[in-house]
C-alpha positions as CSV (number, residue, x, y, z in Angstrom):
1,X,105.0,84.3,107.1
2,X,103.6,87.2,105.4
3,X,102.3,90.5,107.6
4,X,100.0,92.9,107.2
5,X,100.2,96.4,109.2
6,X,99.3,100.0,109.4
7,X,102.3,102.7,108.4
8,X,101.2,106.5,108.3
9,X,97.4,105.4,107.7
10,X,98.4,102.8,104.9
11,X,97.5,99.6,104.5
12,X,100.9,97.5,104.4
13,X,101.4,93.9,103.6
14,X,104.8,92.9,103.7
15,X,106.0,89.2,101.9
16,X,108.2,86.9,103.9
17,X,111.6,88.0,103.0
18,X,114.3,90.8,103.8
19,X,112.0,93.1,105.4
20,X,110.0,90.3,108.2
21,X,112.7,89.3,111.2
22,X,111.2,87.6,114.0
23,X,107.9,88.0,112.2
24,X,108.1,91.8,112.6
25,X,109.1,94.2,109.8
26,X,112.8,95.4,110.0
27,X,114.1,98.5,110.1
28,X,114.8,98.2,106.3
29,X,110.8,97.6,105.2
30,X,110.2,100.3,108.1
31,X,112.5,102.4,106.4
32,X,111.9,101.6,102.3
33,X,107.5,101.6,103.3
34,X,107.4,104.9,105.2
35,X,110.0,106.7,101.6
36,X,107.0,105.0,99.5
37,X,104.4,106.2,101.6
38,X,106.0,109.8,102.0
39,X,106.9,110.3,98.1
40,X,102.8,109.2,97.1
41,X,101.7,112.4,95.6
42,X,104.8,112.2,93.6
43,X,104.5,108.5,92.3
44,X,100.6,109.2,91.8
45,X,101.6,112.3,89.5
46,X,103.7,109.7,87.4
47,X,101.2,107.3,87.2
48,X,98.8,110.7,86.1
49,X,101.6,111.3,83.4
50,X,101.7,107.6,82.0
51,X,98.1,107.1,82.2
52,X,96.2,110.4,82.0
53,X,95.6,110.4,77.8
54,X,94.7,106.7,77.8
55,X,91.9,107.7,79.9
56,X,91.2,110.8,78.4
57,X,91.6,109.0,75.0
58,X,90.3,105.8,75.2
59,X,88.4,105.2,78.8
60,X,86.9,108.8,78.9
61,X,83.7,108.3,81.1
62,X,80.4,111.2,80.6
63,X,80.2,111.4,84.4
64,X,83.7,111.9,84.7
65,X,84.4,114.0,81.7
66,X,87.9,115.1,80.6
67,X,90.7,115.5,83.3
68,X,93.7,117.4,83.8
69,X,96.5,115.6,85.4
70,X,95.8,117.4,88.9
71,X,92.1,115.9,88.2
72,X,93.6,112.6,87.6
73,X,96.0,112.5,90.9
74,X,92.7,113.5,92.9
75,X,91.1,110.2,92.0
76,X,93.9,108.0,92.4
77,X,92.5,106.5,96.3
78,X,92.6,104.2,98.7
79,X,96.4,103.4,98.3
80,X,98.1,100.1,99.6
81,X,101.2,98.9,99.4
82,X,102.8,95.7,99.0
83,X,106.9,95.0,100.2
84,X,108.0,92.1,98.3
85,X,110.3,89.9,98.8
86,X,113.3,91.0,97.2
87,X,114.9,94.5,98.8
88,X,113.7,97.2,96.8
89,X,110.9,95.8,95.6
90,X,107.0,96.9,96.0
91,X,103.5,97.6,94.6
92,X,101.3,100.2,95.5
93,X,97.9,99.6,94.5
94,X,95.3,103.0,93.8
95,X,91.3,102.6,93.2
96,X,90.8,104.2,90.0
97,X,87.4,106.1,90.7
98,X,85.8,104.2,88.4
99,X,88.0,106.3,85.8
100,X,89.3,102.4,84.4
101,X,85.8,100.9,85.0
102,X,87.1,100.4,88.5
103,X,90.1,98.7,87.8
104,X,93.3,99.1,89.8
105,X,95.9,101.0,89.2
106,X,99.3,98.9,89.9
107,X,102.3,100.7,90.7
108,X,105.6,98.4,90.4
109,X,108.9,99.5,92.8
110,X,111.9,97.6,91.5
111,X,115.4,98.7,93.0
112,X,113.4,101.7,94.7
113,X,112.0,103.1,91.7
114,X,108.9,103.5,89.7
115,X,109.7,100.9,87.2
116,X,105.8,100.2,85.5
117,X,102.5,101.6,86.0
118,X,99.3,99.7,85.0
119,X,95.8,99.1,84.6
120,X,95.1,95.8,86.4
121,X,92.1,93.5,87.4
């Protein structure tokens, strides 16, 4: 059974699997959600690096105009976060500002660590 909760203002769904016990997150998903949540402005500056000249490039919007990555990071909002179910595995999921038409922006965890960043939906 999968759960949905609130960590540090952030909406958390956590998958059946290593981080549910007794249909409660663990220690564990306590532990590996609240590093994710407390390193964001650092994951959202990566996601700025990887992604800032597509946008700038290729999605540049006249309302929006050209950003700088600080610019970028601003509009990355409304994160959420996904525990999966393998340990050390997540998504977190930013609104894009309508920088991406409104797409997502999909951050993938994998064995704790920023592994992809996308453009998604």
């Amino acid at each position: 059974m999968d759960i949905d909760l609130n960590i540090d203002n952030f909406q958390v769904k956590v998958l059946e699997g290593p981080y549910i016990k007794d249909g409660k997150i663990n220690d564990e998903g306590l532990e590996f959600a609240k590093s994710l949540t407390s390193n964001l402005e650092a994951i959202k500056r990566q996601a700025a690096e990887y992604l800032l000249s597509t946008y700038n490039d290729t999605w540049l919007d006249d309302e929006i105009g050209l950003l700088t990555e600080s610019q970028f990071v601003k509009l990355l909002i409304n994160p959420s976060l996904t525990l999966y179910d393998e340990v050390g595995a997540a998504c977190i999921y930013f609104d894009d500002s309508n920088m991406f038409g409104g797409h997502y922006i999909e951050v993938s965890i994998d064995e704790f660590d920023v592994d992809n960043i996308s453009i998604i939906g």
